[in-house]
C-alpha positions in Angstrom: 12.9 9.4 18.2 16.0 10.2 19.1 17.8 13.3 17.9 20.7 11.3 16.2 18.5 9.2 14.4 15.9 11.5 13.4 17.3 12.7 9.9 17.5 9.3 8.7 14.5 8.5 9.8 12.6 10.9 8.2 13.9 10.2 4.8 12.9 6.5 5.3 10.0 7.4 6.6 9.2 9.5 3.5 10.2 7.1 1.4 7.6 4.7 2.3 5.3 7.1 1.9 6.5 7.7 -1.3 6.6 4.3 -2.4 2.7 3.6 -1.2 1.8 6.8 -3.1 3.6 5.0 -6.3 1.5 1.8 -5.6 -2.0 3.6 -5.7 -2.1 3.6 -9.4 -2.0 -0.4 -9.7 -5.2 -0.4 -6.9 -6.9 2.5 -9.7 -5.7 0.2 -12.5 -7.5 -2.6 -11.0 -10.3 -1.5 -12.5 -9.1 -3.8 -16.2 -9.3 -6.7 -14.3 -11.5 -6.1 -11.0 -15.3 -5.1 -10.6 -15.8 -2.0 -9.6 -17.1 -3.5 -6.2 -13.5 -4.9 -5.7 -11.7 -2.0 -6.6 -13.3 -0.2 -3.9 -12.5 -2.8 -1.4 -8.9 -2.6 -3.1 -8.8 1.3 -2.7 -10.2 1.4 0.8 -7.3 -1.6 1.8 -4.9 1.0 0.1 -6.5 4.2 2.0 -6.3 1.6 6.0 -2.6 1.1 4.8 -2.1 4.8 3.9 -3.5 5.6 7.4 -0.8 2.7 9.0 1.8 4.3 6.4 1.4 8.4 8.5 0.8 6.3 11.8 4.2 4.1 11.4 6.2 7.9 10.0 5.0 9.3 13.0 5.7 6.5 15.4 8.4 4.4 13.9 9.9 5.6 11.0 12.2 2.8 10.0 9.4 0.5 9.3 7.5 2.7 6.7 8.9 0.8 3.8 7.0 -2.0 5.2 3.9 -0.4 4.1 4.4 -0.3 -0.1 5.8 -4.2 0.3 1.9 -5.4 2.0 0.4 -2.7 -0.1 2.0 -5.1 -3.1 1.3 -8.3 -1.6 -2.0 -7.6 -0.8 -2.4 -6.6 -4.1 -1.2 -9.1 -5.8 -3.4 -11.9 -3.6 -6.4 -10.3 -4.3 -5.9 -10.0 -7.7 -4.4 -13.5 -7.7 -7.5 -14.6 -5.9 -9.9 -12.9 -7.7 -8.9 -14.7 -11.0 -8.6 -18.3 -9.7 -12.0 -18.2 -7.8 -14.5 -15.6 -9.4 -13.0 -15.9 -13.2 -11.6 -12.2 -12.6 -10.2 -11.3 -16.6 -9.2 -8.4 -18.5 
């Protein structure tokens, strides 16, 4: 990182930390809809993307945000998935 850039960085970067850390309560949640054998593939997903989250802050700040946006997606496929193929319900 460059010196000039490293301020703004930092605050993106912590932002998408931020924003995964927000996300963590819909993989807990899942637990309504989910068995508890696919919330702990959900939570270890989210815990591999946490891990990519520090990585990319570390590495490449700017794309951080990146993170909470696949930590959504994914969510929302497995969940999706889940209730289409194995009758997933609250």
């Amino acid at each position: 990182m460059t010196a000039t850039a490293t301020r703004g960085a930092r605050v993106v970067g912590w932002l998408g930390l931020v924003g995964h850390a927000a996300i963590f309560f819909w993989y807990a949640a899942s637990g309504l809809v989910a068995p508890g054998w696919a919330v702990a593939v959900l939570l270890s997903l989210w815990l591999a993307l946490l891990v990519v989250g520090v990585w990319l802050r570390r590495s490449r700040p700017l794309l951080t945000p990146l993170v909470p946006v696949a930590a959504v997606l994914l969510w929302f496929a497995v969940i999706a998935a889940g209730d289409a193929w194995l009758d997933w319900t609250a």
